[in-house]
N, C-alpha and C positions, 0 to 999 in steps of 0.2 A: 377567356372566361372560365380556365379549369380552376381557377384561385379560390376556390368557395371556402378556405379555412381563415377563422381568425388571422390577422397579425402578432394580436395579443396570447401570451400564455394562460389557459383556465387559471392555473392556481393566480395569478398576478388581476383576474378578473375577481376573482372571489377574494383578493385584498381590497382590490376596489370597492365593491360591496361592502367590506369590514370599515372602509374609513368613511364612505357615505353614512354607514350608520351610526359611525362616531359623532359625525358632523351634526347630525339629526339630533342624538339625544344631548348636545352640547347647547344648541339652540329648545331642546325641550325642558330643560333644567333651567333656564333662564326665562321660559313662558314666552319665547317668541312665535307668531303662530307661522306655522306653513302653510304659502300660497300654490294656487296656479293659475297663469295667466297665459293670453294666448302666443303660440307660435305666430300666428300669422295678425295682420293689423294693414288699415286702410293709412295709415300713415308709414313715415319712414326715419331714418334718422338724419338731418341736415348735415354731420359732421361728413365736412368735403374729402378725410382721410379715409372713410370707412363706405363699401358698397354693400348696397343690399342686393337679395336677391328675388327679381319679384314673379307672382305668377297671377294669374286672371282667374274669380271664382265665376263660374257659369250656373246660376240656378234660379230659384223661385225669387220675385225681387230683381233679377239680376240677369235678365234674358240677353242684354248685350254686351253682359261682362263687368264684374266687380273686381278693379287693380287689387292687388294687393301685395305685402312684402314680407316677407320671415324677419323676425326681429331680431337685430345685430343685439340685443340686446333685453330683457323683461323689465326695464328703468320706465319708463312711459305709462306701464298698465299698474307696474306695482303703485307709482304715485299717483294715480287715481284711484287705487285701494286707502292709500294712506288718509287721503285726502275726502274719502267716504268713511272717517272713523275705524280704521281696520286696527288701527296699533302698531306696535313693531311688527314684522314679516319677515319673513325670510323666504327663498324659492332656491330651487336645484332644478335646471333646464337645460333642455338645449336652446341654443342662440349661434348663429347663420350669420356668416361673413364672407362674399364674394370674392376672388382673387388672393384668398389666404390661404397658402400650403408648404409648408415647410417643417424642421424639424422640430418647431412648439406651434406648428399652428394645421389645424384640420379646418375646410370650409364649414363642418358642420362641430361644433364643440359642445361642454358642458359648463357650465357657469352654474355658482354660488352668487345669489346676491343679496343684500338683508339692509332695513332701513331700521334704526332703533328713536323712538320718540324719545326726548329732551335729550339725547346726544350733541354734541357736538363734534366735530374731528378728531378732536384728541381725545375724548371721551372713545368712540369708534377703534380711533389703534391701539388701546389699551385692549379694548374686549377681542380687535385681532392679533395681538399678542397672543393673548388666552388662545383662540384657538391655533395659530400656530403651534403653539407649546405643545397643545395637544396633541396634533394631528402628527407634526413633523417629529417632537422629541429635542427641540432645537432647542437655545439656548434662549436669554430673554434679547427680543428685538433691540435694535436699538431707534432711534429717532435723531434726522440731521435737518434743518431748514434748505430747501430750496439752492439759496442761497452761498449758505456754509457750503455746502458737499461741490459748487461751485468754485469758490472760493479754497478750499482745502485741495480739491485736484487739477483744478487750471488757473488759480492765483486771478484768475477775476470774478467782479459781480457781476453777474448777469441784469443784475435791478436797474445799474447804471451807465454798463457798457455800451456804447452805440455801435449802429450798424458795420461800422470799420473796422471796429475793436474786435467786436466778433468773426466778421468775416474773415481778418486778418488770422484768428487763432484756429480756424477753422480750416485755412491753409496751410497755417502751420502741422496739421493732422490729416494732410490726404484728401480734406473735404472741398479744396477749391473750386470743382469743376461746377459743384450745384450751389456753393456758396455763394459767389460770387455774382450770379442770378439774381439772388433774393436781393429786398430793399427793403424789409421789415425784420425787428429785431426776432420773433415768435420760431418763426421757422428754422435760425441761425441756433437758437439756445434749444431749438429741440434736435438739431441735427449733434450739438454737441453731446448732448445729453444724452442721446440713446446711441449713438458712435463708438463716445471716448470714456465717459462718463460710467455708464449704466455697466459695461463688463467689470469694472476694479472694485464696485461696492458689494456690502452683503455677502463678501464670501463667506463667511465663518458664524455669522447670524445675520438673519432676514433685517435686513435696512428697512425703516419708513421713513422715506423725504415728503417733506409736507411743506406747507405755504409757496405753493407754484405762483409762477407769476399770474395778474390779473390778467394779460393776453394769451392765458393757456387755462380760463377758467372753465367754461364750459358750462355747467350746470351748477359750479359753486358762487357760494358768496363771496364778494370781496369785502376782506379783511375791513374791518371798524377802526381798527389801529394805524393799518400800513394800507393804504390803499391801491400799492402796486403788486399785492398778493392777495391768494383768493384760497380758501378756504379749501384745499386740496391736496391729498395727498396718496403718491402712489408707493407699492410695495418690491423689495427685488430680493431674489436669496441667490447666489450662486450663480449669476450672471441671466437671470431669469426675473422678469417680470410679472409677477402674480396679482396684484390689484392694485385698482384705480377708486380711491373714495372721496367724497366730498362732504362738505357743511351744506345742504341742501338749498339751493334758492328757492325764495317760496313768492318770488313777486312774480305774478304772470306776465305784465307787461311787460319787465326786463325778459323774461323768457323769450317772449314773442319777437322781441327786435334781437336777442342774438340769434334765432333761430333764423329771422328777416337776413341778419348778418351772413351769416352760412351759406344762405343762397345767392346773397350777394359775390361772396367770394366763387362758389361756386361758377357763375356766371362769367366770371375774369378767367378761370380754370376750364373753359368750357366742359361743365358738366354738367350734367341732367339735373334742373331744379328739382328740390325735394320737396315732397308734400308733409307739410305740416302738420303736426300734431294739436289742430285747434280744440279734440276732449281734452287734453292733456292742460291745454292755458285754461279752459272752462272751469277744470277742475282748478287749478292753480288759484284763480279767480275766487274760490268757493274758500280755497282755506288747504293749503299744506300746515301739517302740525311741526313743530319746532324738531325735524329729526338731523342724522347725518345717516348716509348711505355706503357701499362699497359693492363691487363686483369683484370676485376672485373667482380668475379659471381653477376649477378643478384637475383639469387632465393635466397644466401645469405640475399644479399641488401633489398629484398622484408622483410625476414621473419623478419630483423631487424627496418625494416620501421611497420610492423603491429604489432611486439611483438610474434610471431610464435615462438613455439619451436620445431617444426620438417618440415623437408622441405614439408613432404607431405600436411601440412595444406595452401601450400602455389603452389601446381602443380597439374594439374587437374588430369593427371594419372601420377602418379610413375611406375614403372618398373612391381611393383606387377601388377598394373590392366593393365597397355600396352598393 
């Protein structure tokens, strides 16, 4: 308990500072407003990859205890701002992920995350470009499909490969023992993808791979064009993975049967069913406006802005000293 000192260096604190407020007047120059929304919510997130962390509120109302959960994420409350007429947003928060600790991840973190109306995805990586450019100093992004960056560093598609095909190249790469398991293609292209995949791209400018498959949609639309992809696209620089954004879906009901789905899977995984975010479809219900969305870690973006190699050189307490 003698560790009462930062892990982080003050001066490397007070950059941090400087680039938050870069971030701020970047989104203020563009009239997007800033939100806050809550830390804690009676709902949770379904995705069966991610745990939350929850605690019980005891009060007026609530003499036998109201569950509740830190949110892995502000996506849920910001689209019910959107979706009450708010406009574009943006937030800087902390967001809580259980069983995350390592050298880019702290259970308790900082997240960017911003929805802009009449976006679409591609519309979105261009304005992340912009801030890239700004924050890091980096060159201009580049953009690969899905697909391609498949395609270019393991010589197959993923769009059409079957379970074989996959599991087969996945042997071929040391991944046989959990390959081999699965029986759906989802889990096969994402073990490749953040394995083999996600170290070789982005070193030299921040990569955006965009049109994920439709079984790794999540919260996007699928594609009008190609309807084995979905309106998705995540971010990587230097073997680092900094955002996940989509073309928003805005049909509640499909919302509600993947969220149904989640817990479906859930339940084969034996894991604790999640509770539902029924304001969330209500709202959905009422009218999301035409936007697209992204989440980018900060403490990421920071350690990649100073040259850091572990988050903790980059957060004044970590979990250890908390």
């Amino acid at each position: 308990m003698s560790q009462w000192q930062p892990t982080a260096d003050i001066s490397q604190l007070r950059r941090r500072a400087q680039m938050l407020a870069k971030i701020r007047q970047f989104f203020a120059e563009r009239e997007v407003l800033e939100v806050d929304t809550p830390a804690l919510s009676q709902a949770m997130t379904t995705d069966p990859h991610l745990v939350s962390f929850a605690t019980t509120f005891v009060g007026p109302g609530a003499s036998q205890g109201l569950p509740l959960h830190l949110m892995t994420s502000p996506e849920f409350h910001m689209k019910r701002l959107l979706c009450a007429g708010s406009g574009s947003i943006y937030q800087i928060c902390k967001s809580f992920r259980n069983e995350e600790s390592s050298r880019y991840h702290n259970p308790e973190f900082t997240m960017l995350e911003w929805y802009r109306v009449g976006f679409n995805e591609h519309d979105l990586m261009a304005e992340m470009a912009e801030l890239l450019k700004a924050v890091l100093g980096c060159g201009e992004p580049e953009k690969i499909s899905y697909q391609q960056v498949f395609l270019n560093t393991l010589g197959i598609d993923p769009l059409t490969a079957t379970v074989a095909e996959l599991q087969q190249l996945c042997v071929e790469h040391g991944l046989g023992d959990v390959a081999l398991t699965e029986t759906t293609e989802a889990p096969l292209q994402l073990m490749l993808f953040s394995m083999v995949i996600e170290p070789l791209i982005g070193q030299q400018v921040p990569v955006m791979v965009h049109d994920f498959p439709a079984n790794q949609a999540a919260l996007a639309r699928i594609s009008e064009t190609d309807p084995r992809v979905a309106g998705r696209f995540e971010v990587y620089f230097k073997g680092i993975e900094l955002a996940n954004g989509f073309y928003e879906l805005a049909d509640g009901d499909e919302q509600l049967r993947r969220f149904e789905a989640d817990n479906r899977l859930r339940a084969e995984l034996n894991l604790p069913q999640a509770h539902i975010d029924h304001r969330l479809i209500a709202a959905l219900h009422h009218g999301l406006p035409e936007c697209a969305g992204v989440a980018l870690g900060i403490d990421r973006l920071f350690m990649l802005a100073i040259g850091a190699n572990h988050i903790e050189q980059i957060t004044a307490f970590p979990v250890q000293r908390a």
